[in-house]
VOPAGU-2260 file (C-alpha; in pm, 1 decimal, decimal comma):
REM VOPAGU-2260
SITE   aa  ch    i         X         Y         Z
SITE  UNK   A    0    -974,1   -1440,0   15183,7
SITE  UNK   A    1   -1105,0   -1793,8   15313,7
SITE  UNK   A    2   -1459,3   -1727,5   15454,1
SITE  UNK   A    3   -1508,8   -1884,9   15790,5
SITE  UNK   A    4   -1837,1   -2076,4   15711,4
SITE  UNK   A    5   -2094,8   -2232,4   15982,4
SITE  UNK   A    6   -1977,6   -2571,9   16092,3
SITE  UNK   A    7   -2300,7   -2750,1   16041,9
SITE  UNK   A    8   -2245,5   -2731,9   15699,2
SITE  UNK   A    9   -1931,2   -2959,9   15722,6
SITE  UNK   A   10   -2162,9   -3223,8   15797,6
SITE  UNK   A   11   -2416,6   -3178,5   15511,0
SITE  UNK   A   12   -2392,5   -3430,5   15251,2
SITE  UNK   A   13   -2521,3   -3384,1   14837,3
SITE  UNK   A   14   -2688,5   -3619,7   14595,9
SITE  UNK   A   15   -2444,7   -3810,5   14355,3
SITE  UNK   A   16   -2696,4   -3833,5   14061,1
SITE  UNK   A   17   -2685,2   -3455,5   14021,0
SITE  UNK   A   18   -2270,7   -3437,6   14016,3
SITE  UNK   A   19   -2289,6   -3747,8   13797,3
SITE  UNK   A   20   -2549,3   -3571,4   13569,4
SITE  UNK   A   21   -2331,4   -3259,3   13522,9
SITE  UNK   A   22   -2032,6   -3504,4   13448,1
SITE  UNK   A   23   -2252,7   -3645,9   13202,3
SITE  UNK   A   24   -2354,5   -3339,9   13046,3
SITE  UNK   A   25   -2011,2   -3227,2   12994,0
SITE  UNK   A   26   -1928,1   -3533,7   12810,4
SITE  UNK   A   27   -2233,1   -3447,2   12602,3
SITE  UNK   A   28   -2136,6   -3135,3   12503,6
SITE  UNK   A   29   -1839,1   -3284,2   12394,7
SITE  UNK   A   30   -1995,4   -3449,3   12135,0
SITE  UNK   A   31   -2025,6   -3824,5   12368,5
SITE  UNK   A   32   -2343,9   -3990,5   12334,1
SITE  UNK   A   33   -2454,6   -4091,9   12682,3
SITE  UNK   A   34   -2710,9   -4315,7   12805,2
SITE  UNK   A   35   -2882,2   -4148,6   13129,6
SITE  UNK   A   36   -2924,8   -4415,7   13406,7
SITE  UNK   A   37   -2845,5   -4221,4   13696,4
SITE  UNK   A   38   -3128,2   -3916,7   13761,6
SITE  UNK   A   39   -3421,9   -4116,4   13976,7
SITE  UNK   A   40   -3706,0   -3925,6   13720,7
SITE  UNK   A   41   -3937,2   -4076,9   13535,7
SITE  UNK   A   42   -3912,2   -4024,3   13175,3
SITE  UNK   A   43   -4264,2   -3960,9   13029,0
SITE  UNK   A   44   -4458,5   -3634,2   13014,3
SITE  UNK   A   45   -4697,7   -3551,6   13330,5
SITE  UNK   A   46   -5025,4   -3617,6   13204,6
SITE  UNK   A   47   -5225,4   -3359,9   13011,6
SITE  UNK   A   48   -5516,4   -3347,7   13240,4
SITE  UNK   A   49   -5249,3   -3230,2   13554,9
SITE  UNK   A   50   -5160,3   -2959,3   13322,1
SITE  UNK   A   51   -5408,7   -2808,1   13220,2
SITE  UNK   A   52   -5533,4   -2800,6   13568,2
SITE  UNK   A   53   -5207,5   -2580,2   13623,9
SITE  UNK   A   54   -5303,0   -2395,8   13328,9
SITE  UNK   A   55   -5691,4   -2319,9   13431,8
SITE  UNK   A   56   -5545,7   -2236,1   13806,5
SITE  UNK   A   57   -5292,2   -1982,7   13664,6
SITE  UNK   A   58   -5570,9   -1797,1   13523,9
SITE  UNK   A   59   -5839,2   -1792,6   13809,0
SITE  UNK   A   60   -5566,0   -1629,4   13993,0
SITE  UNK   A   61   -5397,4   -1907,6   14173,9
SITE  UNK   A   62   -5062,6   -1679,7   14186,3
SITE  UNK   A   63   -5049,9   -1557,1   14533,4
SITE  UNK   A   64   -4957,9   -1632,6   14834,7
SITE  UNK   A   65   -5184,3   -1943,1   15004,8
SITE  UNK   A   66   -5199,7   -2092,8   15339,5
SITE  UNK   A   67   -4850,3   -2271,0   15479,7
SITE  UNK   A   68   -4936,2   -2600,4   15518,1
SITE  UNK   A   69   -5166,8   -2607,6   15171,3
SITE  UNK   A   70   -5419,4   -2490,5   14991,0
SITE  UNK   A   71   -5792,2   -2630,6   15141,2
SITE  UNK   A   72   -5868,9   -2840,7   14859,4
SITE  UNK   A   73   -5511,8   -3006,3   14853,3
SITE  UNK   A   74   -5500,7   -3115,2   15145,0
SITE  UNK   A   75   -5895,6   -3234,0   15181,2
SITE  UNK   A   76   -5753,4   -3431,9   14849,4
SITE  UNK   A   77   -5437,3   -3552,4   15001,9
SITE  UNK   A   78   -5627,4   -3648,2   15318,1
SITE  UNK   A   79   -5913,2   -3877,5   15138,3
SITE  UNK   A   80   -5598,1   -4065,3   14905,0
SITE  UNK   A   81   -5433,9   -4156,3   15211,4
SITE  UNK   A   82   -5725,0   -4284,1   15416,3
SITE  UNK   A   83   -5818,7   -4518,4   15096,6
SITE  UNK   A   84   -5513,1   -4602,7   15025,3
SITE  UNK   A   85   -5372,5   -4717,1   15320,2
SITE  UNK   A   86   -5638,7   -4759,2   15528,7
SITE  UNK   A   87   -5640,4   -4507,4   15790,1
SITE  UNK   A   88   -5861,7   -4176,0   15900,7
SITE  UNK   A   89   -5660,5   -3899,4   15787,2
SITE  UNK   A   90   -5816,9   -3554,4   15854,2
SITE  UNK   A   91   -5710,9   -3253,2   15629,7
SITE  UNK   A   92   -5546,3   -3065,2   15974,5
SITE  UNK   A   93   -5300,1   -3327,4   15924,9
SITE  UNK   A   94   -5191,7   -3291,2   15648,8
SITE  UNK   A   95   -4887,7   -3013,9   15548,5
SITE  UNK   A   96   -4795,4   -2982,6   15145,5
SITE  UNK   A   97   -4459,3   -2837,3   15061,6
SITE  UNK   A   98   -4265,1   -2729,1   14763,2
SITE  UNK   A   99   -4136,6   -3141,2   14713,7
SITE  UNK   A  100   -4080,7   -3432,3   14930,4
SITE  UNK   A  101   -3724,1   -3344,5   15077,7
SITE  UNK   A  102   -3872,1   -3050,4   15257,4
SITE  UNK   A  103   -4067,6   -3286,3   15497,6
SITE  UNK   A  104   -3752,0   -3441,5   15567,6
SITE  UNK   A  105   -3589,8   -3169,9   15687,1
SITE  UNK   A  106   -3879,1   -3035,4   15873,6
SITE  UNK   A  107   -3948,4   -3346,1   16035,4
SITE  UNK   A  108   -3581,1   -3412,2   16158,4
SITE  UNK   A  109   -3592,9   -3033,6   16269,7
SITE  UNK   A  110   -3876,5   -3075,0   16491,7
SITE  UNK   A  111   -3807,5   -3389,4   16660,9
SITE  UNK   A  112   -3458,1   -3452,0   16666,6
SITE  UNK   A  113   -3169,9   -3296,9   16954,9
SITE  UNK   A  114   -2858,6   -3303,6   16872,0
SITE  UNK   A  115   -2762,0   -3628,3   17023,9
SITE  UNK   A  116   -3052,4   -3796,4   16963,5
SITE  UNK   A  117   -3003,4   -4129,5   16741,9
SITE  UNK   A  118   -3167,0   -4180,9   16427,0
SITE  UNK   A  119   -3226,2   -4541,8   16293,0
SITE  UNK   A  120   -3218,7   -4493,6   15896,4
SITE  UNK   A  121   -3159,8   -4715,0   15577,5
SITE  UNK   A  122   -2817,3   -4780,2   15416,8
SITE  UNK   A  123   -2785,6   -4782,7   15156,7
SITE  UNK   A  124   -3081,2   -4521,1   15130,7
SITE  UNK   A  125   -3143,4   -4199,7   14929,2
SITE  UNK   A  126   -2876,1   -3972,7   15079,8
SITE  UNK   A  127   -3045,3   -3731,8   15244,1
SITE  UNK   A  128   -3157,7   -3896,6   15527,4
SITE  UNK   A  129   -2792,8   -3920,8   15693,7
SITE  UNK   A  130   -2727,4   -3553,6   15598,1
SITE  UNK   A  131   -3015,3   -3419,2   15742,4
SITE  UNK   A  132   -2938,4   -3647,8   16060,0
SITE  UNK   A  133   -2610,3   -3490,2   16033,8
SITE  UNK   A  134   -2658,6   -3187,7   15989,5
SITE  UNK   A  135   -2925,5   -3114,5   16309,2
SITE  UNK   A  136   -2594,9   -3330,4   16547,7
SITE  UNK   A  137   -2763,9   -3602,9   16591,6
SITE  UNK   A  138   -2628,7   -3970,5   16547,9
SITE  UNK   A  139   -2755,0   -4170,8   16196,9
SITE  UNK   A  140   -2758,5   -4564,0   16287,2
SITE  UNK   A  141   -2757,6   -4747,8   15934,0
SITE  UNK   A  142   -3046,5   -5004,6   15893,0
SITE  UNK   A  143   -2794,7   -5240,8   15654,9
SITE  UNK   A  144   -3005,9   -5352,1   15344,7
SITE  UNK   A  145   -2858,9   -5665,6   15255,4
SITE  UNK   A  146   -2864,4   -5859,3   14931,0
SITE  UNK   A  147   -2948,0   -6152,1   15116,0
SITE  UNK   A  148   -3269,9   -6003,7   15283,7
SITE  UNK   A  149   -3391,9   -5928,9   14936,6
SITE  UNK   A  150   -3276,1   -5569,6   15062,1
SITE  UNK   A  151   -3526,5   -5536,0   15363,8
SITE  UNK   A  152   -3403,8   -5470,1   15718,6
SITE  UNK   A  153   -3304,4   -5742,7   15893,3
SITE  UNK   A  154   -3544,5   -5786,4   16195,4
SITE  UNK   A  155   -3350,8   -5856,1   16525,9
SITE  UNK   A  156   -3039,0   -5642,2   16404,7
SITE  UNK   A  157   -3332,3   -5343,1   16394,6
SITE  UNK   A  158   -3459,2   -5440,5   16721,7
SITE  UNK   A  159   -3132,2   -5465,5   16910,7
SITE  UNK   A  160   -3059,5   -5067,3   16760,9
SITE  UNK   A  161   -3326,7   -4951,2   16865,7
SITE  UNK   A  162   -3250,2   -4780,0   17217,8
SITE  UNK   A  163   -3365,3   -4542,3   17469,9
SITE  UNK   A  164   -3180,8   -4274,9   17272,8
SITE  UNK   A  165   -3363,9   -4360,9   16932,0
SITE  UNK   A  166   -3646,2   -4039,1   16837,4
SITE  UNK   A  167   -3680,6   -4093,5   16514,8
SITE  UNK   A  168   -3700,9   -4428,3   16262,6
SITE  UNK   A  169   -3678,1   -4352,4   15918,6
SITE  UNK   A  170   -3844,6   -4602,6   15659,0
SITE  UNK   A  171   -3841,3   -4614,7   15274,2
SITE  UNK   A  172   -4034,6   -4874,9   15061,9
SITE  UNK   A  173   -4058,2   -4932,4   14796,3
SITE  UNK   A  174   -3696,9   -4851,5   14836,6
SITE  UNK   A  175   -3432,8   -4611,8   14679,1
SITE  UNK   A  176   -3177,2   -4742,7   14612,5
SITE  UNK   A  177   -3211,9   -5077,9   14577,3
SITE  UNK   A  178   -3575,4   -5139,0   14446,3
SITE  UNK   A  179   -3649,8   -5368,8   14826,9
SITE  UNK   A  180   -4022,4   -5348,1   14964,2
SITE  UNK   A  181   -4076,9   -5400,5   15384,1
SITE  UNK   A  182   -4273,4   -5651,3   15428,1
SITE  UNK   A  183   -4505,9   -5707,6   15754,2
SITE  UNK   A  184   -4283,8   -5864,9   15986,7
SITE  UNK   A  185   -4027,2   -5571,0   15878,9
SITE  UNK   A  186   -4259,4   -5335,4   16010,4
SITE  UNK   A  187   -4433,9   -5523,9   16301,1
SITE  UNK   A  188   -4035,0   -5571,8   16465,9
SITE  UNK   A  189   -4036,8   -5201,4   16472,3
SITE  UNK   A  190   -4409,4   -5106,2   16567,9
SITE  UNK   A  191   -4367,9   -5391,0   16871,5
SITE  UNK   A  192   -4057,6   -5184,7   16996,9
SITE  UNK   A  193   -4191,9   -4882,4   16999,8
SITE  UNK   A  194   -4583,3   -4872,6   17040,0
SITE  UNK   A  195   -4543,2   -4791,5   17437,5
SITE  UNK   A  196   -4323,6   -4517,0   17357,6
SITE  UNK   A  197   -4410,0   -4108,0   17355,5
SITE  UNK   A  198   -4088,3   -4010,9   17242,3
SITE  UNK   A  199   -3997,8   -4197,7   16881,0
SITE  UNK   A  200   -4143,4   -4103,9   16550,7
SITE  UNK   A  201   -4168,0   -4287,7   16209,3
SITE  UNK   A  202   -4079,1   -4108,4   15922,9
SITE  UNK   A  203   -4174,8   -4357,3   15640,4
SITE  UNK   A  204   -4112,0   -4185,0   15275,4
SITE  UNK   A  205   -4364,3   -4377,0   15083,2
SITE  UNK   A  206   -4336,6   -4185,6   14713,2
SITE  UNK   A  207   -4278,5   -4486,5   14482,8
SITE  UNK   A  208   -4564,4   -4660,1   14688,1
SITE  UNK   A  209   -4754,8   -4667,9   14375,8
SITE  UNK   A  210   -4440,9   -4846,1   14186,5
SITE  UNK   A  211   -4482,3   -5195,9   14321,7
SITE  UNK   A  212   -4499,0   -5521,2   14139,6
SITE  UNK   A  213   -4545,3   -5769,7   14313,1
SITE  UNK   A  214   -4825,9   -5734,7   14602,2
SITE  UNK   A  215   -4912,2   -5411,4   14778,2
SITE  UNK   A  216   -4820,1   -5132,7   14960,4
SITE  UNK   A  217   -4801,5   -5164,2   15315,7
SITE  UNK   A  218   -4716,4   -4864,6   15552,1
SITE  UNK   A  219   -4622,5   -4883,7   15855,2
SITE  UNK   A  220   -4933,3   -4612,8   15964,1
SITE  UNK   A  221   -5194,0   -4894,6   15884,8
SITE  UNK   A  222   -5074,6   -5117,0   16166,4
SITE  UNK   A  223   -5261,3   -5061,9   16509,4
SITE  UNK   A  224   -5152,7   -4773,7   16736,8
SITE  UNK   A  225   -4905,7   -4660,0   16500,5
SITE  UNK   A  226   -5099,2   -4365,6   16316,8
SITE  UNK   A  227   -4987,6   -4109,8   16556,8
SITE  UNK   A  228   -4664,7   -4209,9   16580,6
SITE  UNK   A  229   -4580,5   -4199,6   16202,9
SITE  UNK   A  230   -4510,3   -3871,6   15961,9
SITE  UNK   A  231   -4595,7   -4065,2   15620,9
SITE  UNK   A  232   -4445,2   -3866,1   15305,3
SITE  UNK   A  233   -4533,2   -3899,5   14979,0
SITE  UNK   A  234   -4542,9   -3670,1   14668,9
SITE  UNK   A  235   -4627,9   -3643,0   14310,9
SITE  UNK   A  236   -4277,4   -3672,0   14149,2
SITE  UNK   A  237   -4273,7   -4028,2   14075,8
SITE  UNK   A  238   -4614,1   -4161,8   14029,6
SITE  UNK   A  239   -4791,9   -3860,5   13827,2
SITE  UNK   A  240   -4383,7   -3735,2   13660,0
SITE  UNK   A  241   -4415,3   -3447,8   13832,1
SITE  UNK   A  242   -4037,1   -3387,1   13926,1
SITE  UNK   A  243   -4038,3   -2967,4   13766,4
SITE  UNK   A  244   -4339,6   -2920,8   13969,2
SITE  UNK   A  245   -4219,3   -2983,9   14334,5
SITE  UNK   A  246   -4449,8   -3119,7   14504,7
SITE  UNK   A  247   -4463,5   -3295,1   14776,7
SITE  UNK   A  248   -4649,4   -3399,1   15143,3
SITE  UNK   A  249   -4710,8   -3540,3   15478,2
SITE  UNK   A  250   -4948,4   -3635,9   15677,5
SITE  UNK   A  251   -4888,3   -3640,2   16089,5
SITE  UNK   A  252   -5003,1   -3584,3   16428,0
SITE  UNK   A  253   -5203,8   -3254,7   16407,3
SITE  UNK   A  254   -4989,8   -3034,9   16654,5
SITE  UNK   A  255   -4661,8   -3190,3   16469,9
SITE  UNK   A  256   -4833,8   -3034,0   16131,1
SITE  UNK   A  257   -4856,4   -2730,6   16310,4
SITE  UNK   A  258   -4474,7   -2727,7   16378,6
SITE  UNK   A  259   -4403,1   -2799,9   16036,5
SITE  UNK   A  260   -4608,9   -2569,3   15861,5
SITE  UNK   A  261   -4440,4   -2342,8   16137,2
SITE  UNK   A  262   -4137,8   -2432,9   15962,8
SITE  UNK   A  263   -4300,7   -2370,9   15586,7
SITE  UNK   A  264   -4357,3   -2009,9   15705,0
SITE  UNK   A  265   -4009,0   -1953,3   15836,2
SITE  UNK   A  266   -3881,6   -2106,6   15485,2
SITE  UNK   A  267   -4055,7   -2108,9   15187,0
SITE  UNK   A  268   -4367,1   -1927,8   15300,3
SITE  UNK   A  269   -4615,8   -2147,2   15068,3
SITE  UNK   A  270   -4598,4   -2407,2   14769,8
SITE  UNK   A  271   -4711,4   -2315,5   14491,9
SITE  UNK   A  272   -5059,3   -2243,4   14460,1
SITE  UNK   A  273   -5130,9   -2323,9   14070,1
SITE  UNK   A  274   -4908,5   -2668,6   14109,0
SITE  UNK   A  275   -5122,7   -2722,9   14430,0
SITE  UNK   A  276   -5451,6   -2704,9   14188,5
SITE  UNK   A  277   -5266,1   -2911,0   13978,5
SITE  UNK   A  278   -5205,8   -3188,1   14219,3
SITE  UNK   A  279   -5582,0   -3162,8   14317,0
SITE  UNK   A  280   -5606,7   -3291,0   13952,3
SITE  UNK   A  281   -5376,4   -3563,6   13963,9
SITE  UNK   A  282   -5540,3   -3716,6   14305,8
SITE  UNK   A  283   -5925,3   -3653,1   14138,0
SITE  UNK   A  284   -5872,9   -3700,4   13770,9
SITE  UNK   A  285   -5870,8   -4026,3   13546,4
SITE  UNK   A  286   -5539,7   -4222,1   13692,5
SITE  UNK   A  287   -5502,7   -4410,5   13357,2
SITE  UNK   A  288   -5224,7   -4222,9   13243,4
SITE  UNK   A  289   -4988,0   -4336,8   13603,0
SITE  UNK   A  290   -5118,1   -4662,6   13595,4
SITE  UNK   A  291   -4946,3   -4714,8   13183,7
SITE  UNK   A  292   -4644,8   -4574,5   13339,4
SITE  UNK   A  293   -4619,5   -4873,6   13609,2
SITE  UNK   A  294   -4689,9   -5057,9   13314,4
SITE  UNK   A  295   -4389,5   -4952,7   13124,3
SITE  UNK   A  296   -4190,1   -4990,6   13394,8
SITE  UNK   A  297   -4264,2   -5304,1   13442,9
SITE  UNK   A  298   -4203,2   -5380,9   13101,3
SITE  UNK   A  299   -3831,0   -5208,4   13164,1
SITE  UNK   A  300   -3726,4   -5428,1   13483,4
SITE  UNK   A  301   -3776,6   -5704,8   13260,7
SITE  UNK   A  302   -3540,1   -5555,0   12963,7
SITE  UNK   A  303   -3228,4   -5429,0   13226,9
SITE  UNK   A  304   -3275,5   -5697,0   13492,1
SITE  UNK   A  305   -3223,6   -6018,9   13175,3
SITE  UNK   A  306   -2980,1   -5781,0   13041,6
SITE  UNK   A  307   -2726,3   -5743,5   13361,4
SITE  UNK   A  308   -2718,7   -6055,2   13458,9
SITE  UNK   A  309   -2617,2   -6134,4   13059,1
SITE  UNK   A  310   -2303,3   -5943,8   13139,0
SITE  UNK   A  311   -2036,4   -6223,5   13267,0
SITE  UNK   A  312   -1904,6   -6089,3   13653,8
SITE  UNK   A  313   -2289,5   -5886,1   13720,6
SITE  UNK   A  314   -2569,3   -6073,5   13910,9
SITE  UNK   A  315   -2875,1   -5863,0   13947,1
SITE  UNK   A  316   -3207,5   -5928,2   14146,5
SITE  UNK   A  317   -3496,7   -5841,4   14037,6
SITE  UNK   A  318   -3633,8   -5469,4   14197,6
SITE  UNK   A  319   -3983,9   -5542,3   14350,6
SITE  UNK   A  320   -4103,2   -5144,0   14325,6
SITE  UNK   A  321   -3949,6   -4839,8   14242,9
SITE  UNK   A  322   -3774,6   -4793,8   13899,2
SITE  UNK   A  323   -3435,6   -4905,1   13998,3
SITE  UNK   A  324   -3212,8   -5167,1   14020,5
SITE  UNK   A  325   -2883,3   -5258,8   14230,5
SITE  UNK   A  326   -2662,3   -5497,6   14052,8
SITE  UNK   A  327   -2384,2   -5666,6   14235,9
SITE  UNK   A  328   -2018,7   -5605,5   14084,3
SITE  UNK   A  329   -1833,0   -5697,9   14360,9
SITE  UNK   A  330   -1649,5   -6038,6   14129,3
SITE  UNK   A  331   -1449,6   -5760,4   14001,4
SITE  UNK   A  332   -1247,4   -5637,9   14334,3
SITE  UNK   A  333   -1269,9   -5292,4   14208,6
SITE  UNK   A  334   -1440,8   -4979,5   14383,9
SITE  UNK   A  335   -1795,2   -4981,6   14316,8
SITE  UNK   A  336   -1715,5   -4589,5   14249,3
SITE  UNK   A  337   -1418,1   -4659,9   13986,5
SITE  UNK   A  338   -1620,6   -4904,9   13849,7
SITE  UNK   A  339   -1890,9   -4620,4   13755,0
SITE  UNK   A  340   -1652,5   -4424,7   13650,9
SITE  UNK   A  341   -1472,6   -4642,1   13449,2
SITE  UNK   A  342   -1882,3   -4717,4   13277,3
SITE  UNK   A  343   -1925,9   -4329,3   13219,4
SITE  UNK   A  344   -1570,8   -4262,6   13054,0
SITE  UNK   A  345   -1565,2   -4588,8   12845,6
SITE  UNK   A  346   -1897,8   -4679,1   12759,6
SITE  UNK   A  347   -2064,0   -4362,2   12760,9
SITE  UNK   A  348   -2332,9   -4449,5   13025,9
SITE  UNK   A  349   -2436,8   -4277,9   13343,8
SITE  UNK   A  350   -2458,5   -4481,9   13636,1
SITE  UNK   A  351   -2432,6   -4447,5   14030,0
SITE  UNK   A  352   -2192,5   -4609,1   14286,1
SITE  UNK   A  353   -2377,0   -4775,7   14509,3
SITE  UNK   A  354   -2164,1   -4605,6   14772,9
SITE  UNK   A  355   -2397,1   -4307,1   14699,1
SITE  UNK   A  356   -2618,2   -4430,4   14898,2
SITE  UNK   A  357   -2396,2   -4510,7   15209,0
SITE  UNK   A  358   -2125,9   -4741,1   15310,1
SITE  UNK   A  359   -2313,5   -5053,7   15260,2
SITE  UNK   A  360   -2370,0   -4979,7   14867,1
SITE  UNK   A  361   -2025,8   -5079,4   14810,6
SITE  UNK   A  362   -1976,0   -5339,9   14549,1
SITE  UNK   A  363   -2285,6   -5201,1   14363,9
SITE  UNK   A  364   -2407,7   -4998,6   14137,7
SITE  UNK   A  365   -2727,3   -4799,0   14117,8
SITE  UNK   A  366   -2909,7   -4822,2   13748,8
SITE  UNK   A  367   -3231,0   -4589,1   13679,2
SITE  UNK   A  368   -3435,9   -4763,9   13458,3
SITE  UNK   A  369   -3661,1   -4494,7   13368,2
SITE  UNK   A  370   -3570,3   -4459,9   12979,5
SITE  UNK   A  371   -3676,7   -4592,9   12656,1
SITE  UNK   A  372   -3640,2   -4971,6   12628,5
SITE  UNK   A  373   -3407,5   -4900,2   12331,1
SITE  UNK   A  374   -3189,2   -4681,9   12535,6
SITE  UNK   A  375   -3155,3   -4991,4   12822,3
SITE  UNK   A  376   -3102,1   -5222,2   12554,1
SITE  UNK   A  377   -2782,2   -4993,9   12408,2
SITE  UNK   A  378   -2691,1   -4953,1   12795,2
SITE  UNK   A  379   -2622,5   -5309,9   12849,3
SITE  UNK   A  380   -2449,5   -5403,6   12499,8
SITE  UNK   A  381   -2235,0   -5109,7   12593,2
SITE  UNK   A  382   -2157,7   -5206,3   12958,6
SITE  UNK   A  383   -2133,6   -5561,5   12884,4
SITE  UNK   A  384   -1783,4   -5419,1   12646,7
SITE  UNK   A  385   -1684,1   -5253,2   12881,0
SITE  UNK   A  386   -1650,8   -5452,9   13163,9
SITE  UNK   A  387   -1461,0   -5701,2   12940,4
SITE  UNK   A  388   -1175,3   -5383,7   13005,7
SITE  UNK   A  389   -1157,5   -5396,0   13373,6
């Protein structure tokens, strides 16, 4: 018998890197040797110092339940990163923790969006964004990230979509997928056309904001009167390789933290608490350990970004944060999503379509360059073969 399920969920969407993953795996256990470049996780061991913080929490009986929005410390921790880092007074009642970024998502969209409502978002972007927009009936505009642009927004086509029905404007930068940072005049176009307004939030995801290259991070919460009006995510995944530990946060107009740790309570209840001690650690503790990651990745971009644009038909620019890049394929007329799946099958490497990150990824591809400089290297003489079959 066909169950008759809720028709919201015809609407939510999935992330490609895990399908392409278990496709990966398969081929693995098959006896394939496959080069990973599709899972957005950083490679190297979370520092020893965050773990034993877990560790030392576990047994001074941080296994209960704890507050919704966070434990105390957390969030007083949380609270004094963000006001150094980007420049802004952050009080702990602002901030809510949850068990990984995507939760804030949700919540956020939940709490501010109507069904109806339009919701200004990036595309190609990490997929969720459009699903959750989806999902709640309300209308996802695509910000088009454009090779050209260096894969920022393009100011007046921003300004012209953003209407009286816009309530929500959701930013990413450095960007997944494509590696693109906003610069100023990005985000002043979008703070001048909505300062006067009570009605729109920012949600800027800023969790590879400590994966940048060139220059720094700028969030859109630093620029005047904007504060209020932004719900600025980060997390630990990314910077501290904290993926397994799920952990993630926001910080946001105090009685819009209320609603979402409303939201915690009707959900998940709490985080973690001994991964919550544990993130106190990562914020506190020597950040030598993170900083040799950005290092290595760094050292990476170099190694794929030489490497693609080697391979005759591929032009690749180089990311400017994040661990990613976005080569162009489209010389070879071929579906961005055949082409991965022609890389998986033939060459033994996992790789994304750059339509799984929205209509405007096609003629892309999405590489993760978070493994071993050996393993990139083997990636690209293997790709480079196997394009030669399309």
């Amino acid at each position: 018998m066909t169950q008759a399920f809720a028709k919201r969920m015809d609407g939510l969407g999935t992330e490609t890197a895990f399908e392409v993953l278990a496709k990966a795996k398969a081929l693995e256990k098959q006896g394939r040797d496959i080069v990973h470049l599709e899972i957005g996780e950083p490679d190297f061991d979370t520092p020893n110092n965050i773990k034993e913080a877990a560790v030392k929490a576990m047994k001074a009986g941080y296994t209960h339940y704890v507050p919704a929005a966070g434990i105390p410390e957390l969030r007083t921790g949380i609270a004094e990163y963000l006001s150094k880092s980007r420049g802004i007074n952050v009080d702990p009642d602002q901030v809510v923790v949850t068990p990984g970024a995507k939760p804030i998502i949700f919540f956020s969209i939940l709490a501010c969006v109507e069904p109806g409502d339009e919701v200004l978002y990036p595309n190609p972007g990490f997929p969720i964004y459009e699903s959750m927009v989806n999902f709640v009936g309300a209308k996802p505009v695509p910000m088009p990230l454009k090779e050209e642009n260096d894969f920022a927004i393009d100011n007046d086509d921003t300004a012209n979509k953003i209407t009286k029905k816009t309530k929500m404007i959701i930013l990413n930068s450095p960007e997944n997928p494509t590696g693109g940072v906003l610069t100023k005049d990005n985000l002043e176009v979008i703070a001048d056309r909505i300062r006067h307004r009570n009605d729109v939030f920012v949600l800027t995801d800023e969790v590879y904001s400590q994966i940048i290259y060139e220059g720094k991070h700028l969030s859109i919460a630093s620029l005047s009167d904007m504060k209020d009006k932004t719900i600025l995510l980060d997390g630990f995944s990314k910077t501290y390789a904290m993926t397994g530990w799920r952990l993630g946060y926001a910080a946001m107009r105090k009685d819009l933290a209320q609603k979402v740790a409303q939201l915690m309570i009707n959900s998940n209840s709490c985080t973690c608490a001994f991964t919550q001690m544990a993130g106190v650690e990562a914020l506190r503790g020597p950040q030598g350990e993170a900083q040799k990651f950005v290092e290595e990745f760094r050292r990476r971009r170099e190694v794929i970004v030489e490497g693609l644009n080697k391979i005759k038909g591929i032009t690749c620019k180089k990311p400017r944060g994040a661990f990613y890049v976005f080569p162009n394929v489209k010389s070879f007329g071929i579906e961005a999503k055949k082409i991965a799946d022609h890389i998986l099958q033939d060459a033994g490497v996992a790789v994304l379509s750059g339509t799984a990150f929205g209509s405007y990824g096609e003629g892309y591809l999405r590489l993760s360059f978070a493994n071993s400089v050996e393993n990139i290297k083997k990636a690209m003489e293997r790709i480079s073969e196997s394009m030669k079959k399309l």
